[in-house]
C-alpha positions as CSV (number, residue, x, y, z in Angstrom):
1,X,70.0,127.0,-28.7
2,X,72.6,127.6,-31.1
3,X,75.9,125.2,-31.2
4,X,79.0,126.7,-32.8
5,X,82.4,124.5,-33.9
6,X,85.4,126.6,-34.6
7,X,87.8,124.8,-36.2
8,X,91.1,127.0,-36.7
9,X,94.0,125.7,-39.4
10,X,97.2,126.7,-39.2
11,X,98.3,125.9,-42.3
12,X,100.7,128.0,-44.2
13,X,102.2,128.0,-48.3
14,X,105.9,128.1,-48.9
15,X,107.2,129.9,-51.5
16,X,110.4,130.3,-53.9
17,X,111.2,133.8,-54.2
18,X,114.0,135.0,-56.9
19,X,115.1,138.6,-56.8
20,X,115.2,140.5,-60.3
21,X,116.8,143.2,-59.0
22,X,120.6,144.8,-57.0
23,X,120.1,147.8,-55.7
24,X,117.3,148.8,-59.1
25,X,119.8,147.5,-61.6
26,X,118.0,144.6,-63.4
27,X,120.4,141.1,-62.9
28,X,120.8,139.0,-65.9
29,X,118.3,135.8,-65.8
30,X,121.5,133.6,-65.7
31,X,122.6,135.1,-62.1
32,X,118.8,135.3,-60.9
33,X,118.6,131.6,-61.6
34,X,121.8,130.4,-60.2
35,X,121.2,132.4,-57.0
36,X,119.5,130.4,-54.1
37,X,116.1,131.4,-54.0
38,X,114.6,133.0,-50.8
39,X,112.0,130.5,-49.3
40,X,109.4,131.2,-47.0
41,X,106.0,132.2,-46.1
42,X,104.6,135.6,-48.0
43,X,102.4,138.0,-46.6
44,X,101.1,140.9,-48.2
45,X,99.3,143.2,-45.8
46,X,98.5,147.5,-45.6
47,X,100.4,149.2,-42.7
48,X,101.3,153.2,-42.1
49,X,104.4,153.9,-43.3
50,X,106.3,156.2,-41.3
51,X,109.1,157.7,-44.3
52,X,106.1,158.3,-46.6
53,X,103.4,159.2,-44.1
54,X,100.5,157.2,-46.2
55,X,99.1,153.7,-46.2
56,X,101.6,151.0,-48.4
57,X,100.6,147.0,-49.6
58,X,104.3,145.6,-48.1
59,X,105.0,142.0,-48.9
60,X,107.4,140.2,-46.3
61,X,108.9,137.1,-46.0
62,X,107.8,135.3,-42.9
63,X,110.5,132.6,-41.2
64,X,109.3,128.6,-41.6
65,X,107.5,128.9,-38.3
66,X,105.6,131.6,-39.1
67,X,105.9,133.4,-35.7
68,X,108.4,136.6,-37.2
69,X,109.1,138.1,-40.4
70,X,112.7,137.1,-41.0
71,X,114.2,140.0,-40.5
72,X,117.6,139.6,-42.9
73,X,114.9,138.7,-45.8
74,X,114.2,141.5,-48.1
75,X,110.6,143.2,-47.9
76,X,108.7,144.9,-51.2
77,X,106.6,148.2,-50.3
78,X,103.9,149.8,-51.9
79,X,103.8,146.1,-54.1
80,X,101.8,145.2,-57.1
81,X,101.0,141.5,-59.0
82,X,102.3,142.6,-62.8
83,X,101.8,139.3,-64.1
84,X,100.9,135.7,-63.1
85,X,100.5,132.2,-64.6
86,X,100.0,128.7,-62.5
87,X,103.3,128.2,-62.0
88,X,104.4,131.9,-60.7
89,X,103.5,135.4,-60.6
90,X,106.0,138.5,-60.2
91,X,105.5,141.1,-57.7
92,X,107.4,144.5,-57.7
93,X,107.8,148.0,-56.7
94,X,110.5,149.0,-54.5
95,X,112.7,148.0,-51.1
96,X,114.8,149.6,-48.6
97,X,118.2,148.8,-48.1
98,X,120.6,150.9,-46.0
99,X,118.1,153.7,-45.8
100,X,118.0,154.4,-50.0
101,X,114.7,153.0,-52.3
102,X,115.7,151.2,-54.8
103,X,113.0,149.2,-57.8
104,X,112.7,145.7,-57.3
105,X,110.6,142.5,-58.6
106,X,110.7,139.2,-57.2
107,X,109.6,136.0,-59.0
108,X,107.2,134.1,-56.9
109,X,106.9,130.5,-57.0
110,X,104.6,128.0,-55.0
C-alpha cells in the first residue's frame, strides 16, 4: 500500500513591466522610466490564434489575484526572451491594439 501527500502552492511572482514601445515607435528611455510600470503576474503560455490561424507563445499580465488576465493590460504575441541578466530580461514581438499589430518589447523586472 502506497501513501501519497499532495501538497499544492499557490504561490505566484510579481513583476515590473516597462513598455519600450507606442504603437512600434521605440519611446525614449527617459519616458519609459518615468512612466508607472505595469505590475502583475506573467504568464507565458501557446494557444491557437484565431487572426493568424497557427499556434503563438502570448505573454499576459495576470491581475494580483491571479484568477483573470487583466484585461486593460497589454498582451505580447508570438513573444521571445532577447536578452536577460539577474535583475531583468526583455521580452518582445508584437501586440494588438484597436485591431492593428504593432512591435513591442517590455522590460521585465522581478
Amino acid at each position: 500500500m502506497y501513501q501519497v501527500t499532495l501538497l499544492q502552492y499557490r504561490m505566484s511572482m510579481r513583476y515590473s513591466i516597462r513598455l519600450l514601445r507606442h504603437r512600434g515607435r521605440v519611446l525614449p528611455w527617459k519616458e519609459v522610466m518615468n512612466r508607472p510600470a505595469i505590475t502583475g503576474d506573467l504568464r507565458i503560455e501557446e494557444c491557437s490564434d484565431d487572426d493568424l490561424h497557427r499556434y503563438l507563445r502570448i505573454a499576459t499580465i495576470w491581475s494580483h489575484d491571479g484568477a483573470r488576465p487583466a484585461q486593460d493590460r497589454a498582451r505580447l504575441f508570438d513573444v521571445r526572451i532577447i536578452g536577460m541578466s539577474p535583475q531583468a530580461f526583455t521580452l518582445t514581438d508584437f501586440e494588438r491594439v484597436d485591431g492593428a499589430e504593432y512591435a513591442q518589447s517590455w522590460i521585465v523586472e522581478g
